[in-house]
Phi, psi and omega in degrees: 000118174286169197244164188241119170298155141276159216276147184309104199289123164256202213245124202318322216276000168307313194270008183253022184256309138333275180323327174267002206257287192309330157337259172354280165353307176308317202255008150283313191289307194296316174277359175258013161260319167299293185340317167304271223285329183335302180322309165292014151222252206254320194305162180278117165314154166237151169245166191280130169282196172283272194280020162106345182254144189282133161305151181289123176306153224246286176239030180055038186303123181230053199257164158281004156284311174278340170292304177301341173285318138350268193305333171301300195304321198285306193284329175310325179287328182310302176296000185250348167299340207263320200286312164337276187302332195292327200258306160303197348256298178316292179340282221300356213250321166302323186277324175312327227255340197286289174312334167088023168307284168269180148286158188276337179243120183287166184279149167266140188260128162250113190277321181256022204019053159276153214268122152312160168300135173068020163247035169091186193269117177282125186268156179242180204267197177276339198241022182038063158228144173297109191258135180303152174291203162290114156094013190252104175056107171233011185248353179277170172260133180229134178047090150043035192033062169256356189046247219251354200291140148235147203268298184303323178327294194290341171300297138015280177260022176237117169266053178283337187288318179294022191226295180323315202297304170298320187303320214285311213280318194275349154305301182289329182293342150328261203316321244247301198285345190278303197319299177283333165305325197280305152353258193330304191298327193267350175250340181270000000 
């Protein structure tokens, strides 16, 4: 009978190390998305190295043969950076979800904080927006996690641009008539 190992611990700086390894990535990744669009203009293609830094065109090529190959090279590398971070980004979230760091299930954003399908009848508010009952999914996000705030409401009721705005307008119609009286006084 073999014996069973238990699974390997890592170590929070393994994983924050992981996390700069994938740092690192990015700015690989964003350049062979330049690299792409370059390929698609007037300009001398560039291609992506192995690590991520552009090579110097080679022979100043500027044909639509070396473009598409620019591009073929830029976007392969792009997609394989994209799959590459994505797939460690997943790691650490599991392991994140494992340690009991994050929830396993994200919260959902509800922008008009109406009741999901098949949670009940959503009651409204005084600001005819949907509000959750008591105890129903409380673990979600409502209104961009503004909860029960309605934004528009409080706006609504502060008219300072329109109170600002008459200020302005009846200062300058001030300025306008003190103008033409002092006109009038120089001519008469």
């Amino acid at each position: 009978m073999s014996q069973s190992q238990p699974p390997p611990v890592v170590t929070p700086a393994e994983r924050i190390r992981e996390l700069l390894a994938i740092n690192a990535d990015v700015p690989a990744m964003l350049s062979s998305a330049g690299g792409a669009i370059n390929a698609l203009t007037n300009r001398p293609p560039t291609a992506s190295s192995t690590d991520g830094h552009d090579m110097d065109d080679v022979q100043g090529d500027n044909s639509p043969a070396a473009h598409k190959e620019a591009f073929t090279k830029n976007t392969t590398a792009y997609f394989t950076y994209i799959q590459s971070i994505m797939a460690r980004l997943r790691r650490q979230t599991y392991a994140l979800e494992e340690a009991g760091i994050i929830a396993a299930e994200t919260p959902t954003l509800s922008t008009t904080g109406a009741a999901p399908e098949g949670a009940g009848l959503a009651r409204r508010g005084p600001a005819g927006q949907a509000q959750r009952q008591a105890g129903e999914d409380g673990d979600r996000i409502i209104n961009g996690g503004l909860g029960a705030l309605d934004v528009g409401l409080l706006n609504s009721r502060g008219n300072s641009v329109g109170l600002d705005k008459e200020a302005e307008l009846i200062a300058e119609a001030k300025q306008m008539v003190a103008q033409m009286l002092k006109e009038r006084e120089k001519d008469a």
